[in-house]
C-alpha positions in Angstrom: 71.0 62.0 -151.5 67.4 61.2 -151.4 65.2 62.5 -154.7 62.3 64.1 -153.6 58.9 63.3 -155.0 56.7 66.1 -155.6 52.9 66.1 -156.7 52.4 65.8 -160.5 48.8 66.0 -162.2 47.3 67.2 -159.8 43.4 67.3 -160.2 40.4 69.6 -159.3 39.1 69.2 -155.4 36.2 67.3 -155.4 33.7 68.4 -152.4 30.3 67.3 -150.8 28.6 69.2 -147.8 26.6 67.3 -146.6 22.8 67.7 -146.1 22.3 65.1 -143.3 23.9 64.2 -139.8 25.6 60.9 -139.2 24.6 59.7 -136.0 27.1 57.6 -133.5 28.0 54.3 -135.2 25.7 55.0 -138.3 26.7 55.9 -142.1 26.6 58.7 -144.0 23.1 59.1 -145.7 23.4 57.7 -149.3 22.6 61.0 -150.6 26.2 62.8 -149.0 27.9 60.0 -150.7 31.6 61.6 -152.8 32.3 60.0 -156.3 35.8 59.9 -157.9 36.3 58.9 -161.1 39.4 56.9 -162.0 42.2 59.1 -164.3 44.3 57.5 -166.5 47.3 59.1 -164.6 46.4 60.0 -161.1 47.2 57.2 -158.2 46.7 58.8 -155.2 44.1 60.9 -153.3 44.4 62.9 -150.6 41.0 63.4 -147.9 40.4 66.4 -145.7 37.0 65.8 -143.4 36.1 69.0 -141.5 33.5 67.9 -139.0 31.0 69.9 -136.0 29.6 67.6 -133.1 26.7 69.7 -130.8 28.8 67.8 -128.2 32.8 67.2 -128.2 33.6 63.6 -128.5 35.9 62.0 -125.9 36.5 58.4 -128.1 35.8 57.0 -131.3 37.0 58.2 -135.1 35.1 59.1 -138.3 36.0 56.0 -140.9 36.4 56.5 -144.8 34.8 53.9 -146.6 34.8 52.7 -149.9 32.1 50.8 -152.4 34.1 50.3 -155.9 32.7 50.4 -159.1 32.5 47.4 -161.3 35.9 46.9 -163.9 33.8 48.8 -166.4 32.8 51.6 -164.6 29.0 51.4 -165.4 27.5 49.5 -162.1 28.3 51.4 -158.4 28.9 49.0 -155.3 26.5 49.0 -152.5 25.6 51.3 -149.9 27.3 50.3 -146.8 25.4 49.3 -143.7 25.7 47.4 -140.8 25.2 44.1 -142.5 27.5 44.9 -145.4 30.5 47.6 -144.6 32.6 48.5 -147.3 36.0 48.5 -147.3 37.6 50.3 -144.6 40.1 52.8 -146.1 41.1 54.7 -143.3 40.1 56.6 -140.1 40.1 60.5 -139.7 41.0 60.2 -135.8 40.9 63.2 -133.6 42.3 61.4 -131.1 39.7 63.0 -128.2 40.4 62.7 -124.7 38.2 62.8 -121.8 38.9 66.5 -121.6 38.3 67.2 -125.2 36.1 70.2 -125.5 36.6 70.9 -129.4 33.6 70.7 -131.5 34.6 71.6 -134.5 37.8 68.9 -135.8 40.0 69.5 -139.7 41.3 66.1 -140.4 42.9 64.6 -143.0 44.0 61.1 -145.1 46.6 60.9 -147.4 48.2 59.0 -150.1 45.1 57.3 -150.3 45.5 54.5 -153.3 42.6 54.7 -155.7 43.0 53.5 -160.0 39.3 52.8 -160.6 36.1 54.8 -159.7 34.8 54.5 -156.6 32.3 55.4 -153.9 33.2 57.1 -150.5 30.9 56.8 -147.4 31.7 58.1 -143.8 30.4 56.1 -140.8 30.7 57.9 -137.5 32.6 55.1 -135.6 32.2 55.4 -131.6 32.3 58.8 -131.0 29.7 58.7 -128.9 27.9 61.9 -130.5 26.3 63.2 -133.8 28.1 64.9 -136.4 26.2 67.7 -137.1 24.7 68.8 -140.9 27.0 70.5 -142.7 30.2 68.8 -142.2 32.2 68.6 -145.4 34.9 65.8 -147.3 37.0 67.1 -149.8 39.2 65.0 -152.5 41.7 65.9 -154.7 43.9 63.1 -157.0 47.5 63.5 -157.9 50.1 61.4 -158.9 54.1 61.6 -157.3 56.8 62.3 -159.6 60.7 63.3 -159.0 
């Protein structure tokens, strides 16, 4: 019989509501970026994105990327842009159809691997519409154990 792993440490939720919209194919303002630091115990981190478009999108995802510290913790990674795009971590994907008429989407990453501090942008990845002010990424670190 398989042992089943349940969540040990488990830290605070981290959260940023955001004070700017991400328009289609464009990052996150630098100022809605999320920070977590690195725990001496904690490996993993799960992502919930809850997100409002004015209009309901019919393709595209929202991406979670990353921009890692340096070894020592003391100098942040850069911004991502167009010309320099972070490391993709993973992609909160509605999955809209053409008939999509939600606006306002709860999605979520898990089991993300994270050991050092790190930087978390979103970029608004063909979804053809703005994701409205407001929208909100929570984080919380936790570690599997039997």
């Amino acid at each position: 019989m398989t042992t089943p792993f349940i969540p040990i440490d488990v830290g605070s939720v981290v959260t940023v509501t955001a004070s700017n919209s991400i328009a289609n194919n464009d990052y996150a303002n630098a100022a809605d970026v999320m920070t977590i630091t690195a725990s001496d115990t904690s490996m993993l981190v799960d992502f919930e994105l809850s997100v409002t478009w004015a209009t309901a999108p019919v393709a595209g995802m929202v991406s979670l990327i990353a921009s890692d510290y340096s070894l020592d913790d003391s100098t942040a990674g850069p911004v991502p842009s167009a010309t320099l795009p972070g490391r993709l971590v993973g992609n909160f994907d509605p999955q809209p159809r053409a008939s999509n008429a939600a606006t306002t989407i709860l999605m979520r990453l898990s089991n993300v691997s994270q050991i050092r501090k790190c930087n978390y942008y979103l970029l608004n990845n063909g979804t053809g519409q703005t994701i409205s002010t407001g929208w909100v990424l929570k984080a919380q670190r936790w570690t599997p154990g039997t």
